[in-house]
C-alpha positions as CSV (number, residue, x, y, z in Angstrom):
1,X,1.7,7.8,-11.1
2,X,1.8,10.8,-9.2
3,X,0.9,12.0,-5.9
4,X,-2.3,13.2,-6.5
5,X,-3.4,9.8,-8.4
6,X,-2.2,7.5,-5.7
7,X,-4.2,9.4,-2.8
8,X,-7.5,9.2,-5.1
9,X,-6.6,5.6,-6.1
10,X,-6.4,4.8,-2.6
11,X,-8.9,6.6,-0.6
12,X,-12.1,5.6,-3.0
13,X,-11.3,2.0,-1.9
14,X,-14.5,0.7,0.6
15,X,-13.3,1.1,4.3
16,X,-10.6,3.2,3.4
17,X,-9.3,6.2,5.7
18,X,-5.9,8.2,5.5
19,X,-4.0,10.3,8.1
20,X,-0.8,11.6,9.4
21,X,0.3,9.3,12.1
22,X,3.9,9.0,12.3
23,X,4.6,12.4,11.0
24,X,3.6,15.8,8.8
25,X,5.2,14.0,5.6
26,X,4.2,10.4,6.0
27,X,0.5,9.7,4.4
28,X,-1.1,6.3,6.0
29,X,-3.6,4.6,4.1
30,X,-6.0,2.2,6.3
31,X,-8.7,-0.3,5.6
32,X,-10.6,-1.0,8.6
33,X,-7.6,0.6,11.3
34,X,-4.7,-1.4,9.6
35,X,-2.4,-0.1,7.5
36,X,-1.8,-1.0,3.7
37,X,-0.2,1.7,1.4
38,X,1.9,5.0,3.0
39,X,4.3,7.3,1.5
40,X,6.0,10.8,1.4
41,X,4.3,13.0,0.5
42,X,6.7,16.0,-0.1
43,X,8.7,14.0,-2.0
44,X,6.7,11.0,-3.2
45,X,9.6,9.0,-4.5
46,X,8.2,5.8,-3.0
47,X,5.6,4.0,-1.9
48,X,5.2,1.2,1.1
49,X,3.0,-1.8,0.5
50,X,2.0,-5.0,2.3
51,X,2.5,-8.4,0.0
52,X,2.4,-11.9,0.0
53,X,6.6,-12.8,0.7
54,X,6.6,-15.4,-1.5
55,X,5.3,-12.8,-4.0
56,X,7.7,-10.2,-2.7
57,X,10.6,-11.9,-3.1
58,X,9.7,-12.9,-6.7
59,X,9.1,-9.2,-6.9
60,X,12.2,-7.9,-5.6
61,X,14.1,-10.4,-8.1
62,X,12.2,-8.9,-11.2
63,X,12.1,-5.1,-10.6
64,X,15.5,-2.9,-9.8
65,X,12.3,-0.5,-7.9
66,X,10.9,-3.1,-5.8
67,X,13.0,-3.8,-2.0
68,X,12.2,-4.8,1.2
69,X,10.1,-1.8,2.9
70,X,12.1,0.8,4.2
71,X,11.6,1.0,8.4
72,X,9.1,-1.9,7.5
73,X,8.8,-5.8,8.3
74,X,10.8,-6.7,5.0
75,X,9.1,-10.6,5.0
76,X,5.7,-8.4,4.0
77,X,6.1,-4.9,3.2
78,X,8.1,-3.6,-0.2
79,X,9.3,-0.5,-0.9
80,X,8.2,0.3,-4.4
81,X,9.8,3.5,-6.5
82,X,7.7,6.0,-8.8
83,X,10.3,7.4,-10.9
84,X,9.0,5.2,-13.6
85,X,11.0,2.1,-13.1
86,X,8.0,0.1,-11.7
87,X,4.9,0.4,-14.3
88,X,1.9,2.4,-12.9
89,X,-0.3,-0.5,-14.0
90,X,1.9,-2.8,-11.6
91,X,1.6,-0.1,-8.8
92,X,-2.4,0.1,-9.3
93,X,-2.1,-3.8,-9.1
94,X,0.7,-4.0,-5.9
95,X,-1.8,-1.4,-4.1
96,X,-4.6,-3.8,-4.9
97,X,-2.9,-7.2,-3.4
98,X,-1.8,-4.6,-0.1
99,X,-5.6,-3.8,0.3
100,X,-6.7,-7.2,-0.5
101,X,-4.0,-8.8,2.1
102,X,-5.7,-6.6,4.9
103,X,-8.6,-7.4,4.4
104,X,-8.4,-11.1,4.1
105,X,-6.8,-11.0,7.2
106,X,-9.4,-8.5,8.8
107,X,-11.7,-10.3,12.2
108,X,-15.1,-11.7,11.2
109,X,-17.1,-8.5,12.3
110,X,-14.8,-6.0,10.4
111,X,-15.3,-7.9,7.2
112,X,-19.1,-7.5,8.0
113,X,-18.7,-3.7,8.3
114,X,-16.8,-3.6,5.3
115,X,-19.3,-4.8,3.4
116,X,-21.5,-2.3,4.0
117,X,-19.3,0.0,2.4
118,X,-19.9,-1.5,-0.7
């Protein structure tokens, strides 16, 4: 996966905006306001994603490129590397369970909204 194909991957999800919060370099990927997927951009060696932390720590066991997010809350973020290490089809899935996690946990009315993206 490269840059390029993460962005489109993420931003053609319902609900889905992106933006430069933190800084030039960091691209943030939000359903509904909150924050599932972000990652370098100039360099794009990794990616940060929200997950279940039973699931990540079952993660983190399996995969050398999975570890507790980088300048994250390590019970649910992982840090997940690109070079190859970590299947693109387990990356599409990992930024699928992030954007799921949201929004199950999104209020009532968001959900609503949300649904009228789709």
């Amino acid at each position: 996966m490269n840059i390029e194909e993460y962005r489109e991957y993420c931003i053609r999800k319902p609900g889905v905006t992106e933006g430069f919060p933190f800084d030039s370099n960091t691209l943030v990927f939000k359903v509904m306001g909150k924050m599932f997927a972000l990652a370098d951009v100039e360099l794009f060696r990794t990616i940060n994603l929200k997950c279940d932390p039973d699931r990540a720590i079952q993660l983190r066991e399996s995969y050398e490129g999975i570890k507790p997010g980088y300048h994250m809350n390590k019970q649910h973020w992982n840090t997940v590397d690109t070079d190859g290490s970590v299947g693109d089809k387990l990356l599409y899935e990992l930024i699928d369970h992030s954007y799921t996690l949201i929004v199950d946990s999104l209020p009532k009315k968001l959900k609503e909204e949300l649904a009228n993206y789709e």
